[in-house]
C-alpha positions, 0 to 999 in steps of 0.5 A: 097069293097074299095080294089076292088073300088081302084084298078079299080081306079088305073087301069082304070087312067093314072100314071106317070109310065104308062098309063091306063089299057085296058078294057080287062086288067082291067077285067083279074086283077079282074078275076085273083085276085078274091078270094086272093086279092079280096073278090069273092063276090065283085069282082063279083058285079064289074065284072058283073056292068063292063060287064053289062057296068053300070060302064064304063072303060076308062071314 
């Protein structure tokens, strides 16, 4: 849970080296992902509370 927490974080902040992901960006990450660097599981609770807007990208 904290992996997939923390790289959204990541992801949805502006860095010094670059600016935040796209909402699209950040849904490609967690689909590519799910299953080597995230738990399927987790990423599919973060994916649907993204799509289902309960937590919001770029705010």
């Amino acid at each position: 849970m904290i992996c997939v927490a923390d790289s959204f974080d990541a992801m949805n902040s502006n860095r010094v080296y670059r600016k935040k992901l796209t909402r699209e960006l950040v849904l490609a990450e967690l689909e590519k992902n799910r299953g080597t660097q995230f738990d399927p599981r987790v990423a599919d609770v973060m994916l649907g509370l993204l799509r289902d807007g309960r937590i919001k990208i770029g705010e």
